[in-house]
PDBQT receptor file of N, H, CA, C and O in Angstrom, charges set to zero:
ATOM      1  N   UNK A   1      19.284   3.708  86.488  1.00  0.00    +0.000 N 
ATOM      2  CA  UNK A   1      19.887   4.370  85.343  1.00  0.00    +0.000 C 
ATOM      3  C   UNK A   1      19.876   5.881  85.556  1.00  0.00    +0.000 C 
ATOM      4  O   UNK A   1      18.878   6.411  86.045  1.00  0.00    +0.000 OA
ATOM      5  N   UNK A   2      21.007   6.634  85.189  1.00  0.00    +0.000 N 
ATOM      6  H   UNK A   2      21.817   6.203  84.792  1.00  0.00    +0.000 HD
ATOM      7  CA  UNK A   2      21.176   7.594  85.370  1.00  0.00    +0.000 C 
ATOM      8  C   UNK A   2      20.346   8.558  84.342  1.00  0.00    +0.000 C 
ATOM      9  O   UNK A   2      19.784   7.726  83.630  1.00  0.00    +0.000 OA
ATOM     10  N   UNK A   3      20.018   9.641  83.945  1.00  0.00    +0.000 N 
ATOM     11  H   UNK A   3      20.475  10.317  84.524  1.00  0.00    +0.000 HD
ATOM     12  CA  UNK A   3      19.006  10.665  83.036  1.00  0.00    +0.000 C 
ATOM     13  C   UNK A   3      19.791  10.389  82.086  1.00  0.00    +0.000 C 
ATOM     14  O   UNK A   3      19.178   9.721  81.253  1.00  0.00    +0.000 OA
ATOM     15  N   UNK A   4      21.225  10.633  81.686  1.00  0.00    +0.000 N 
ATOM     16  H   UNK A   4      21.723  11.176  82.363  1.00  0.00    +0.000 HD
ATOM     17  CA  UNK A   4      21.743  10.582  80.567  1.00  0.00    +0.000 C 
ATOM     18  C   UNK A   4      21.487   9.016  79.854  1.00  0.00    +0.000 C 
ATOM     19  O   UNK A   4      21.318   9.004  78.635  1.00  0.00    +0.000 OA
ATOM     20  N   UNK A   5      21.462   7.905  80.486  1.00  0.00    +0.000 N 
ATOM     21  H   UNK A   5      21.599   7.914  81.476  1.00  0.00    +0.000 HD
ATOM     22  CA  UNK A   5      21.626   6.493  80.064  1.00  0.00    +0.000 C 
ATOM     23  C   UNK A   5      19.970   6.510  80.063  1.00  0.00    +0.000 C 
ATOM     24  O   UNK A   5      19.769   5.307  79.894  1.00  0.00    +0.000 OA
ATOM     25  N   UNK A   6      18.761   7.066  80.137  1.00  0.00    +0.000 N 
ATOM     26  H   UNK A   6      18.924   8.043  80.274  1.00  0.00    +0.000 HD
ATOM     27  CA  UNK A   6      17.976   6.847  80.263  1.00  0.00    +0.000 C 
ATOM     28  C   UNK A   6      17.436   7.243  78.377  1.00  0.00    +0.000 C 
ATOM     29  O   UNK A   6      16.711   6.620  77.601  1.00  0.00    +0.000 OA
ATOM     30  N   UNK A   7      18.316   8.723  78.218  1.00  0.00    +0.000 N 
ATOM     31  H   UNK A   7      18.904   9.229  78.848  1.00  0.00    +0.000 HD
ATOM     32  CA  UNK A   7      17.714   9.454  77.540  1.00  0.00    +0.000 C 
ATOM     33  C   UNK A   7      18.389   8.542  76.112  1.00  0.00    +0.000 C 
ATOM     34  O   UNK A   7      17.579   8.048  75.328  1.00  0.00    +0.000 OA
ATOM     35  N   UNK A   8      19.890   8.373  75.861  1.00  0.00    +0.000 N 
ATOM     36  H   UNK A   8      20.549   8.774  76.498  1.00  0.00    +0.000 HD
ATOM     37  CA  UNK A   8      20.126   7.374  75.243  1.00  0.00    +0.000 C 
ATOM     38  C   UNK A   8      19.806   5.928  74.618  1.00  0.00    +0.000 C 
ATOM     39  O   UNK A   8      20.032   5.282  73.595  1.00  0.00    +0.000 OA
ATOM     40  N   UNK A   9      18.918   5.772  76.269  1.00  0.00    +0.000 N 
ATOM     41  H   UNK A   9      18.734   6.297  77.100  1.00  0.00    +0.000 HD
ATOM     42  CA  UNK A   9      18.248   3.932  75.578  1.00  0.00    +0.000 C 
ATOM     43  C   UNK A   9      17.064   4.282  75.145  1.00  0.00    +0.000 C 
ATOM     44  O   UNK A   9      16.462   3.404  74.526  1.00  0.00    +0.000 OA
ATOM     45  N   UNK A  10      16.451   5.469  75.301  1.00  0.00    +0.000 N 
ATOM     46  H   UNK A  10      16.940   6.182  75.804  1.00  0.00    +0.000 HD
ATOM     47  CA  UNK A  10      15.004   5.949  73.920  1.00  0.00    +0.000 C 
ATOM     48  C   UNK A  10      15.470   6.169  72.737  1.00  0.00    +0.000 C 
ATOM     49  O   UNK A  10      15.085   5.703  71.665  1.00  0.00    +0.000 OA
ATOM     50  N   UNK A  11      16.628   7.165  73.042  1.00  0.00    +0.000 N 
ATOM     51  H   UNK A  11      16.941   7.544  73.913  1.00  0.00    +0.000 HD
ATOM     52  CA  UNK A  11      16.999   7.654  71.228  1.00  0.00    +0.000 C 
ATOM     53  C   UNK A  11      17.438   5.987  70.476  1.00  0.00    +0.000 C 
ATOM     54  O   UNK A  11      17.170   5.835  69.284  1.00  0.00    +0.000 OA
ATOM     55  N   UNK A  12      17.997   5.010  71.131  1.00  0.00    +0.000 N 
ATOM     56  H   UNK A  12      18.216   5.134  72.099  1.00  0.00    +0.000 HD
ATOM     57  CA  UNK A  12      18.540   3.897  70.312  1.00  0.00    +0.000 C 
ATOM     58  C   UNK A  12      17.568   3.572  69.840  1.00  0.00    +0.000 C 
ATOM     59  O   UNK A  12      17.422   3.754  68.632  1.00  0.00    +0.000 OA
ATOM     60  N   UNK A  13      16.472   2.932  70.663  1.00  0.00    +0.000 N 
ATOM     61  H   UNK A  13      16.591   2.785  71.645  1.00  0.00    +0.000 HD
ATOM     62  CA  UNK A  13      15.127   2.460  70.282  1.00  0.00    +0.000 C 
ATOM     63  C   UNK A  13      14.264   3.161  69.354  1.00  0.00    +0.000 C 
ATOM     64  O   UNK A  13      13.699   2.610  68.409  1.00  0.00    +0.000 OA
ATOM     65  N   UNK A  14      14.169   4.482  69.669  1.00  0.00    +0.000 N 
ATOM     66  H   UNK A  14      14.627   4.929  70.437  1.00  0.00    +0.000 HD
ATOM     67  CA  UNK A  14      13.545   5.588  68.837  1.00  0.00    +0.000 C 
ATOM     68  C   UNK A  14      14.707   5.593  67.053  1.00  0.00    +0.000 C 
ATOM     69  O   UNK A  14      14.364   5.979  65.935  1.00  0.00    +0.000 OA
ATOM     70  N   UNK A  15      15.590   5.205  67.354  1.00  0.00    +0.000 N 
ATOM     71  H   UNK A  15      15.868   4.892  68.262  1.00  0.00    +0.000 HD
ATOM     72  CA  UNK A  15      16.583   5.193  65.870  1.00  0.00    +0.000 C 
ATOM     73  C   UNK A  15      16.024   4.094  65.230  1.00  0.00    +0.000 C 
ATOM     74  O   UNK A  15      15.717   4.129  64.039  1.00  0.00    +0.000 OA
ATOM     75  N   UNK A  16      15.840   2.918  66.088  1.00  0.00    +0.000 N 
ATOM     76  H   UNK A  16      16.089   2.889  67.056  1.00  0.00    +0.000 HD
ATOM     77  CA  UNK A  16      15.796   1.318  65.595  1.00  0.00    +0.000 C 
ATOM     78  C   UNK A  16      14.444   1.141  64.923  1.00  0.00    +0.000 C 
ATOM     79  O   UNK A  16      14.337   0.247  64.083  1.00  0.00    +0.000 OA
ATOM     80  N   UNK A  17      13.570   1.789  65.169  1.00  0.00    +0.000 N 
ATOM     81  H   UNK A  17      13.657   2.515  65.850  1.00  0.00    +0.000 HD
ATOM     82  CA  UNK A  17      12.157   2.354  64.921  1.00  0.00    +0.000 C 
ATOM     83  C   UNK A  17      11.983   2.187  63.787  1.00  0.00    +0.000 C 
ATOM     84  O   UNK A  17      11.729   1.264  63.013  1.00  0.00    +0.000 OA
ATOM     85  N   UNK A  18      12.325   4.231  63.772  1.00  0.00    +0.000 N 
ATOM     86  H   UNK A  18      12.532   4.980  64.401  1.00  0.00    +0.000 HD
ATOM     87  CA  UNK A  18      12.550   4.527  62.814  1.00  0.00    +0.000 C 
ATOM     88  C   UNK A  18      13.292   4.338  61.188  1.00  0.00    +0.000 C 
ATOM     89  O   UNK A  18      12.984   4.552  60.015  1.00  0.00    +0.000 OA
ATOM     90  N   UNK A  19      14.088   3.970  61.727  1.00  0.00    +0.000 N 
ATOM     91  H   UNK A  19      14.339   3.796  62.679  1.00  0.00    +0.000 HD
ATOM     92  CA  UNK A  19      15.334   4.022  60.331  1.00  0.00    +0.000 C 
ATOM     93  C   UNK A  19      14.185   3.140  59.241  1.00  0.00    +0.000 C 
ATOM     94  O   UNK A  19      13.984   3.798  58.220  1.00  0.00    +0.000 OA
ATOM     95  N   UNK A  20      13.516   1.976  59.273  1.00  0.00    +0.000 N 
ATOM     96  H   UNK A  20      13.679   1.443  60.103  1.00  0.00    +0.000 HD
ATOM     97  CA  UNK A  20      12.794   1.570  58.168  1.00  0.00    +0.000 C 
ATOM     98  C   UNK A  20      12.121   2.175  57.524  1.00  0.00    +0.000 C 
ATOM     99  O   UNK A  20      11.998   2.058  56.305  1.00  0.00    +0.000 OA
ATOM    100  N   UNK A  21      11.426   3.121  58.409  1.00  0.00    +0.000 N 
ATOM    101  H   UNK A  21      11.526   3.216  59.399  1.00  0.00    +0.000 HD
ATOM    102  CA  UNK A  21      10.011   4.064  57.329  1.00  0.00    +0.000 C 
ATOM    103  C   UNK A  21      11.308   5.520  56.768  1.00  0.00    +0.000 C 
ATOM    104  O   UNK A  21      12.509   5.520  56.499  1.00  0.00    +0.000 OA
ATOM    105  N   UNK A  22      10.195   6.610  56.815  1.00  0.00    +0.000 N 
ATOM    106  H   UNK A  22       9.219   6.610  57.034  1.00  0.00    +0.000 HD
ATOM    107  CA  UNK A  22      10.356   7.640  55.499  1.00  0.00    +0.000 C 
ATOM    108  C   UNK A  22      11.859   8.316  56.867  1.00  0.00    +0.000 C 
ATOM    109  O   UNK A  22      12.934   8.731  56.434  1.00  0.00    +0.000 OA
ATOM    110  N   UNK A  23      11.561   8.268  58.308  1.00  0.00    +0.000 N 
ATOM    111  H   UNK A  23      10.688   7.931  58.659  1.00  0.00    +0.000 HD
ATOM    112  CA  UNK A  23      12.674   8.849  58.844  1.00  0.00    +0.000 C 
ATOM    113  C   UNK A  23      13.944   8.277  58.851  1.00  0.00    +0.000 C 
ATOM    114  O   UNK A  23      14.079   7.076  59.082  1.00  0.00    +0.000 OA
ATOM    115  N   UNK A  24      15.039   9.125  58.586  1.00  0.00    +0.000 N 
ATOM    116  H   UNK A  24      14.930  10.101  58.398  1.00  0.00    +0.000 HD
ATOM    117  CA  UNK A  24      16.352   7.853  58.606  1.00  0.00    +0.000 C 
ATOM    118  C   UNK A  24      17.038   8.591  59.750  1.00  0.00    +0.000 C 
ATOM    119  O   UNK A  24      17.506   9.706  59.519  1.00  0.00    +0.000 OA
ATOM    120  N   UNK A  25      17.126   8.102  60.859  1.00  0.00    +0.000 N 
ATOM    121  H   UNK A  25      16.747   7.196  61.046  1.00  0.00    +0.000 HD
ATOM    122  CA  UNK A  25      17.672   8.513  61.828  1.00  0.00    +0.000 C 
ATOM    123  C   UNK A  25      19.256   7.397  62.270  1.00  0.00    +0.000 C 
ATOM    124  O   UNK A  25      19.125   6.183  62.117  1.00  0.00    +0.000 OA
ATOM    125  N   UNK A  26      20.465   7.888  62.727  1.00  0.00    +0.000 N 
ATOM    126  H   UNK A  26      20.571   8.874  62.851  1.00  0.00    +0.000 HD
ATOM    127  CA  UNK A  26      21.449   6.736  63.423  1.00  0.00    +0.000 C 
ATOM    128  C   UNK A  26      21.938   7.559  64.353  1.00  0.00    +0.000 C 
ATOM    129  O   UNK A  26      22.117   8.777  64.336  1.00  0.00    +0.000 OA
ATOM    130  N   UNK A  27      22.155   6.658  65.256  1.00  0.00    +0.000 N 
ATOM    131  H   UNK A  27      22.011   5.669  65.270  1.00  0.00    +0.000 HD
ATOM    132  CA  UNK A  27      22.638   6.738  66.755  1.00  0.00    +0.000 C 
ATOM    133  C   UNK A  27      24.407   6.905  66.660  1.00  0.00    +0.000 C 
ATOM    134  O   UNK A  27      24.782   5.781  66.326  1.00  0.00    +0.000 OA
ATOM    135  N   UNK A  28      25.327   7.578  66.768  1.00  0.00    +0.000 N 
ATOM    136  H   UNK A  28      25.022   8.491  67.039  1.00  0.00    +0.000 HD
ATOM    137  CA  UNK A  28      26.765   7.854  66.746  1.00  0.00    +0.000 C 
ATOM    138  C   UNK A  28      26.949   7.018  67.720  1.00  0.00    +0.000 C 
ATOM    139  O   UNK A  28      26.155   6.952  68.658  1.00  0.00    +0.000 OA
ATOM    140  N   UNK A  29      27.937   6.325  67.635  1.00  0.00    +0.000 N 
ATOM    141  H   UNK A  29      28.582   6.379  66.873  1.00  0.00    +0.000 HD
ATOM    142  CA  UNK A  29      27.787   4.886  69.152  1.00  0.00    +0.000 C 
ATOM    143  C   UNK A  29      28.900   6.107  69.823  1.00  0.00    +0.000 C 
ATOM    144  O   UNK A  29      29.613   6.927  69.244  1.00  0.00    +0.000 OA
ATOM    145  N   UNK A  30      28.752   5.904  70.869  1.00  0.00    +0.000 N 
ATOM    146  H   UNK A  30      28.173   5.239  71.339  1.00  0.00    +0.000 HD
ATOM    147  CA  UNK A  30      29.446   6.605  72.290  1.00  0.00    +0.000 C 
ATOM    148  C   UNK A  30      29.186   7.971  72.168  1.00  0.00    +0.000 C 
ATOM    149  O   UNK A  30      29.895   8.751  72.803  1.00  0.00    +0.000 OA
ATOM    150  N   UNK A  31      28.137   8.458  71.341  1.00  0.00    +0.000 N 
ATOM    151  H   UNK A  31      27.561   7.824  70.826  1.00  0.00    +0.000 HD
ATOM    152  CA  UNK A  31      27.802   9.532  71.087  1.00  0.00    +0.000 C 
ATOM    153  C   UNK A  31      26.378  10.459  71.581  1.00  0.00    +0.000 C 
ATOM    154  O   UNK A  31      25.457   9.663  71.395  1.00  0.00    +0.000 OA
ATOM    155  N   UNK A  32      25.996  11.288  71.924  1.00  0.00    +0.000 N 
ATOM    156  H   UNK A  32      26.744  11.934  72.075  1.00  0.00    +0.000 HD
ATOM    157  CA  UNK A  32      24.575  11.847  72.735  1.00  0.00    +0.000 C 
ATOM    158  C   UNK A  32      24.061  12.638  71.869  1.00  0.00    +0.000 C 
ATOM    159  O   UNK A  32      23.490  13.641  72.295  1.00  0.00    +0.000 OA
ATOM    160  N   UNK A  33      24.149  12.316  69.945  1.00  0.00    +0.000 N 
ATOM    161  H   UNK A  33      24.613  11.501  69.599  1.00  0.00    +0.000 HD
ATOM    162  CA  UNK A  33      23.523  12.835  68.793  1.00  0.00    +0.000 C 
ATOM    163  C   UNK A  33      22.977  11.878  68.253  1.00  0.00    +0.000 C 
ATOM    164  O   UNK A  33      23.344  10.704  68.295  1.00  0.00    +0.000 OA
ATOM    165  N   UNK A  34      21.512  12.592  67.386  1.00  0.00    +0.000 N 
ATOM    166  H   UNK A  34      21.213  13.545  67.352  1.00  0.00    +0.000 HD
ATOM    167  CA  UNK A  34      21.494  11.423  66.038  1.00  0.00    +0.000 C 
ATOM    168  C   UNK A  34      21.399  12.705  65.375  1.00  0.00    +0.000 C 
ATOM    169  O   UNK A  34      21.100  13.897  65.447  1.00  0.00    +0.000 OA
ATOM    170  N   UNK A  35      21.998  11.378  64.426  1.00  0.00    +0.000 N 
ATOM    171  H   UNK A  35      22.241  10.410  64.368  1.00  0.00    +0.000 HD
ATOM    172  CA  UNK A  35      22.292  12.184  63.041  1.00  0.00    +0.000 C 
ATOM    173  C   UNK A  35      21.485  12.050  61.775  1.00  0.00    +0.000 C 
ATOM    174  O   UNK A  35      21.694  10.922  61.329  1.00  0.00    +0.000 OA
ATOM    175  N   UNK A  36      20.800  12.603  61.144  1.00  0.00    +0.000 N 
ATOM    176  H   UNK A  36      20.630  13.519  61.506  1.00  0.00    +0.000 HD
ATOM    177  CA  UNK A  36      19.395  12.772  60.054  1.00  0.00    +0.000 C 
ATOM    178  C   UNK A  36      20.892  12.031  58.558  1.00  0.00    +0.000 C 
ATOM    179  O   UNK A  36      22.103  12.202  58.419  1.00  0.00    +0.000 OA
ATOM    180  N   UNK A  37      20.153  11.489  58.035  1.00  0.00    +0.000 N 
ATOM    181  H   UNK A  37      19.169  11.350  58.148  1.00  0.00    +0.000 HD
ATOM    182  CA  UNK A  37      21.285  10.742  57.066  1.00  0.00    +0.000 C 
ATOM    183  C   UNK A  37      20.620  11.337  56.227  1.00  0.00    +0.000 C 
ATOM    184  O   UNK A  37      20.663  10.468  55.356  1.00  0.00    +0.000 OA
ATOM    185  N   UNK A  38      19.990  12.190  55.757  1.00  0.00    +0.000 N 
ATOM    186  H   UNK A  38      19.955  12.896  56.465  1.00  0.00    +0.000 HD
ATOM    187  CA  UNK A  38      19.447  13.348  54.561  1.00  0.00    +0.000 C 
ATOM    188  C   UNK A  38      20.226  14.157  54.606  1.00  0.00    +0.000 C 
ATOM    189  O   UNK A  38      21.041  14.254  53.689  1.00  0.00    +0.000 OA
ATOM    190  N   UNK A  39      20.247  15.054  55.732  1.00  0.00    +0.000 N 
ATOM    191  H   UNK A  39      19.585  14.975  56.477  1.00  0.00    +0.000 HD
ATOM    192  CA  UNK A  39      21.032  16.301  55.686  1.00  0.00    +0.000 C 
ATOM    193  C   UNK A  39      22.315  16.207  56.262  1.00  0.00    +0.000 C 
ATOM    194  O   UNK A  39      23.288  16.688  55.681  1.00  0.00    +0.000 OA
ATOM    195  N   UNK A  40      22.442  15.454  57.694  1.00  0.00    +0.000 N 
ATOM    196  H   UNK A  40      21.652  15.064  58.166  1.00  0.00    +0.000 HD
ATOM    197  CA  UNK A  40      24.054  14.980  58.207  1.00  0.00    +0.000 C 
ATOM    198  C   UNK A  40      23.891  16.186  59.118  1.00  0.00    +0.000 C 
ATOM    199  O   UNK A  40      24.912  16.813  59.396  1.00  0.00    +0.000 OA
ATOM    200  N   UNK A  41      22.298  16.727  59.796  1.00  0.00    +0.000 N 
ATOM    201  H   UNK A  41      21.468  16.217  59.570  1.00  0.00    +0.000 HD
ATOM    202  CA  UNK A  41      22.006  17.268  60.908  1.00  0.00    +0.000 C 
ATOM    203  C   UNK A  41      22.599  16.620  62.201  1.00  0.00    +0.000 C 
ATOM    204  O   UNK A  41      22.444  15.412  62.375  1.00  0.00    +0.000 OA
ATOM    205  N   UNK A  42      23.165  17.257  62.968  1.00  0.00    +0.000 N 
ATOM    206  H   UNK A  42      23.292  18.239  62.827  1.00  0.00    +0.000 HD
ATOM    207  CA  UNK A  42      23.731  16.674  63.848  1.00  0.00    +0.000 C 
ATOM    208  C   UNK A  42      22.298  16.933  65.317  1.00  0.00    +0.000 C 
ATOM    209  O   UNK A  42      22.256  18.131  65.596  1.00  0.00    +0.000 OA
ATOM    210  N   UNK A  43      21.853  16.570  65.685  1.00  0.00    +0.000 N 
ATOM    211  H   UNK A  43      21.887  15.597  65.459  1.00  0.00    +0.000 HD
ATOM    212  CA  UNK A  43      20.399  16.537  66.963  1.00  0.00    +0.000 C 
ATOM    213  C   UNK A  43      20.920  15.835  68.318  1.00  0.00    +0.000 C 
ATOM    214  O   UNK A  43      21.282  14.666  68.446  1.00  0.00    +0.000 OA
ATOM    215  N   UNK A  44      20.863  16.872  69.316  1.00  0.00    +0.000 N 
ATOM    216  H   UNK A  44      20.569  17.822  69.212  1.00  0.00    +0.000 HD
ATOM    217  CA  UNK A  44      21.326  16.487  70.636  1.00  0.00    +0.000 C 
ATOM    218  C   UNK A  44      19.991  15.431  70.894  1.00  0.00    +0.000 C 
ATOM    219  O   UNK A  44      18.866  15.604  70.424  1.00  0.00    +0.000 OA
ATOM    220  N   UNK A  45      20.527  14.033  71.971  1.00  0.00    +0.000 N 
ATOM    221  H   UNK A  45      21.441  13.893  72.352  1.00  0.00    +0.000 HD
ATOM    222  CA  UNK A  45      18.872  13.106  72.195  1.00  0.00    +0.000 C 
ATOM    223  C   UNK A  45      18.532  14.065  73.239  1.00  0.00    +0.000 C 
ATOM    224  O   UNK A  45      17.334  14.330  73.132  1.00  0.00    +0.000 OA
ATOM    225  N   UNK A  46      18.939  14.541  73.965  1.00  0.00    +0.000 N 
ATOM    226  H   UNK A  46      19.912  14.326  74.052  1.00  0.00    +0.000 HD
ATOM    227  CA  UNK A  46      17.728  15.215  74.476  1.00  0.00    +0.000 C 
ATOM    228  C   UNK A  46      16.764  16.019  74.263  1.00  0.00    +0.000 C 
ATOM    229  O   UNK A  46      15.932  16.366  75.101  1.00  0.00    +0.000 OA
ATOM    230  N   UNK A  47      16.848  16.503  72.650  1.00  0.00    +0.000 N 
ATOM    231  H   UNK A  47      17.524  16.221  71.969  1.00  0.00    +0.000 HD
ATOM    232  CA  UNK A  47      15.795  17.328  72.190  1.00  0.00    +0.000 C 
ATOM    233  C   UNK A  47      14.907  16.550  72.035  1.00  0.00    +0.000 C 
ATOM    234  O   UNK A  47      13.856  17.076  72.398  1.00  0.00    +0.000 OA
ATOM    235  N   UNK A  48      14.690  15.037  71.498  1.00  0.00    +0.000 N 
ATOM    236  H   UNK A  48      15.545  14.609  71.203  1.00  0.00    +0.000 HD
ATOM    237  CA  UNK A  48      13.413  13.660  71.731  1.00  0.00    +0.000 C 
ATOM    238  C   UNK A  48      12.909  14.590  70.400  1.00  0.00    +0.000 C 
ATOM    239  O   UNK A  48      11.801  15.090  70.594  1.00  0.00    +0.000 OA
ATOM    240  N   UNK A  49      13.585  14.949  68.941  1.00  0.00    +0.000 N 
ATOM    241  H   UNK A  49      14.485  14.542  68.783  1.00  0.00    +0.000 HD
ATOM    242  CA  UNK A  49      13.256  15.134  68.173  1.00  0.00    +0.000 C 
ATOM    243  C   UNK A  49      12.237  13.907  67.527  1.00  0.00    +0.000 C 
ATOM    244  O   UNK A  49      12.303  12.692  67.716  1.00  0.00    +0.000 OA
ATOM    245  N   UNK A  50      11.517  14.495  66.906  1.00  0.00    +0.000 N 
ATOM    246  H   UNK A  50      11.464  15.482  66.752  1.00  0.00    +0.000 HD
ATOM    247  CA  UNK A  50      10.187  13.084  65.884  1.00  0.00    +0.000 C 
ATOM    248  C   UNK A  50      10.739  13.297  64.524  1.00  0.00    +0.000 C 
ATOM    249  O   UNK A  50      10.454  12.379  63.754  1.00  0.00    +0.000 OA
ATOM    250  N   UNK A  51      11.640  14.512  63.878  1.00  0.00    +0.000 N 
ATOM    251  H   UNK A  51      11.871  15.257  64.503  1.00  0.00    +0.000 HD
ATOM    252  CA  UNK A  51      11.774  14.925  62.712  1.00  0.00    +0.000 C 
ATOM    253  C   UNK A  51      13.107  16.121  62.659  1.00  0.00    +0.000 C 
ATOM    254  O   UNK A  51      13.429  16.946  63.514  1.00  0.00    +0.000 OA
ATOM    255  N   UNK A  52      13.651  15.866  61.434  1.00  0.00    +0.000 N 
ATOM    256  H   UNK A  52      13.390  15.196  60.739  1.00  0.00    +0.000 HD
ATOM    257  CA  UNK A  52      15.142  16.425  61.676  1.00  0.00    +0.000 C 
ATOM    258  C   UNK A  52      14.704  18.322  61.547  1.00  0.00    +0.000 C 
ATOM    259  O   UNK A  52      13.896  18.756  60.725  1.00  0.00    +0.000 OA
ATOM    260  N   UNK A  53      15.127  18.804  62.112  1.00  0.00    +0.000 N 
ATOM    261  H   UNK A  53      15.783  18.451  62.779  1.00  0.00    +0.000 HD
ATOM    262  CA  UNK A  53      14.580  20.760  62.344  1.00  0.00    +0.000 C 
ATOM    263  C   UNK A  53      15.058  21.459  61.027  1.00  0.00    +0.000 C 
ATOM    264  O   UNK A  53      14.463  22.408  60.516  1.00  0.00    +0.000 OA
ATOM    265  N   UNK A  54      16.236  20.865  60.520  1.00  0.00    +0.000 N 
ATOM    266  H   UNK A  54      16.719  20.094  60.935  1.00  0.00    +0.000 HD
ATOM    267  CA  UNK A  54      17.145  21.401  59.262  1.00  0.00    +0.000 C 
ATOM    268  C   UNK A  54      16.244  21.313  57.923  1.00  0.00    +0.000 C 
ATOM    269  O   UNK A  54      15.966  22.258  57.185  1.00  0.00    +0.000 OA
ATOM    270  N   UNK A  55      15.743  19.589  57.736  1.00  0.00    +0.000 N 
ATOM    271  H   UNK A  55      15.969  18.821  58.336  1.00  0.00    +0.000 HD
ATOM    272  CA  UNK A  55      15.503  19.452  56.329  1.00  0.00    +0.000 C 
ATOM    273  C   UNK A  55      13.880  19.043  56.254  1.00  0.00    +0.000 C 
ATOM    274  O   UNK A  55      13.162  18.780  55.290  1.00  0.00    +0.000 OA
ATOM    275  N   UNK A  56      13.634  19.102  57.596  1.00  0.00    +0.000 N 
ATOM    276  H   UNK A  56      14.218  19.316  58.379  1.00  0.00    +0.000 HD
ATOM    277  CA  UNK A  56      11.905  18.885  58.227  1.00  0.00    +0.000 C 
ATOM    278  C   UNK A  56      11.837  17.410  57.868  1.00  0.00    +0.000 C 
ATOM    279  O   UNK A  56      10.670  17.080  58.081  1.00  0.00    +0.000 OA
ATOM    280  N   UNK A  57      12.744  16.038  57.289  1.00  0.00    +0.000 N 
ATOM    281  H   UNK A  57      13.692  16.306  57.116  1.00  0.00    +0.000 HD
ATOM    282  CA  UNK A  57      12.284  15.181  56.674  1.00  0.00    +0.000 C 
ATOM    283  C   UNK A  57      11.421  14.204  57.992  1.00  0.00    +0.000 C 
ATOM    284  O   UNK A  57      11.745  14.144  59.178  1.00  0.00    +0.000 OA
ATOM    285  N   UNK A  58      10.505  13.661  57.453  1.00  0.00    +0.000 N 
ATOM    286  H   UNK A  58      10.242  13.711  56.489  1.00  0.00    +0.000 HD
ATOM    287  CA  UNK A  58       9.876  12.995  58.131  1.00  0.00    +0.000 C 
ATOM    288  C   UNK A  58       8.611  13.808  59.185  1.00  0.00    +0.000 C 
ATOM    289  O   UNK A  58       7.995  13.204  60.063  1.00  0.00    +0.000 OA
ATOM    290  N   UNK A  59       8.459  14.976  58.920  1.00  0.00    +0.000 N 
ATOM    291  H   UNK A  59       8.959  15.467  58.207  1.00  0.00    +0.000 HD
ATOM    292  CA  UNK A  59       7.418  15.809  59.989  1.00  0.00    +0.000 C 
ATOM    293  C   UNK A  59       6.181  15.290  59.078  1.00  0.00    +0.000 C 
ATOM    294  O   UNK A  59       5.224  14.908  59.752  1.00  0.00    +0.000 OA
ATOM    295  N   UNK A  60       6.034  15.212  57.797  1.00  0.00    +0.000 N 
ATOM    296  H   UNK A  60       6.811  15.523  57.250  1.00  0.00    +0.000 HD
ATOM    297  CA  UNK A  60       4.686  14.837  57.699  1.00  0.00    +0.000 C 
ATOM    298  C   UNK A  60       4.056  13.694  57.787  1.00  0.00    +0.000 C 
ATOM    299  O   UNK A  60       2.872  13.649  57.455  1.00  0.00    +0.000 OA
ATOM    300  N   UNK A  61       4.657  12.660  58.206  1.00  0.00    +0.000 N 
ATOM    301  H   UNK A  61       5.619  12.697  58.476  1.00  0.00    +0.000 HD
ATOM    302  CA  UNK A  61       4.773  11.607  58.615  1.00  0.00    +0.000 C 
ATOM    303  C   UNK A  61       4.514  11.567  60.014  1.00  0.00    +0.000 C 
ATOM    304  O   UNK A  61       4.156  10.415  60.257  1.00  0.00    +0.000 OA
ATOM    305  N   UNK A  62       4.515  12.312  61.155  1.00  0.00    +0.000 N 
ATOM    306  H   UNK A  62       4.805  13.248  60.957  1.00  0.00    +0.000 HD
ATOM    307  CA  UNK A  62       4.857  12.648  62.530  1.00  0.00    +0.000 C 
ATOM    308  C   UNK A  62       3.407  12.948  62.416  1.00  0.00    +0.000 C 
ATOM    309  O   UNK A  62       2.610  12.304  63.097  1.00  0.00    +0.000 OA
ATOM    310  N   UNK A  63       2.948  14.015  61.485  1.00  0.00    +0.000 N 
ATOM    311  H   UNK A  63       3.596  14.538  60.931  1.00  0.00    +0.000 HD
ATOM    312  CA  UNK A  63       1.931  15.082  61.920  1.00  0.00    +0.000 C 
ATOM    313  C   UNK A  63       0.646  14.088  61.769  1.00  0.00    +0.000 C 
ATOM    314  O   UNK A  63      -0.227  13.994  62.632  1.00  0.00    +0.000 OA
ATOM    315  N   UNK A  64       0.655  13.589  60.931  1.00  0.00    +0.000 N 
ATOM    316  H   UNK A  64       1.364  13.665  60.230  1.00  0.00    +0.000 HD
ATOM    317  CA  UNK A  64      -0.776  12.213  61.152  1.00  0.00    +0.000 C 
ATOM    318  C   UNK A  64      -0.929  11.950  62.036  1.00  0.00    +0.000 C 
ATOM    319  O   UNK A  64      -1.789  11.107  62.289  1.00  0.00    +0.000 OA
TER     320      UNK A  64
């Protein structure tokens, strides 16, 4: 797998995770963003964000 297809099959998994608890994260299909469904932050996956930077939702949740 190439870095880009690598970094993609974490963020899916890392979305699929997430989305149940307090973070709401979705994957744009053919897309190399997720998008925070609070604010409609747009987050490149390679930043391997834990919490959206715009609306902080979900950092205190992270920080435990």
């Amino acid at each position: 797998m190439s870095l880009k297809e690598e970094a993609k099959a974490v963020a899916y998994s890392r979305a699929k995770r997430t989305h149940q608890g307090n973070n709401h994260w979705h994957v744009n299909k053919r897309s190399s963003v997720i998008v925070c469904k609070f604010c409609e932050t747009k987050i490149p996956i390679w930043k391997n964000s834990k919490y959206c930077p715009n609306c902080l939702n979900g950092k205190e949740k992270n920080e435990i």
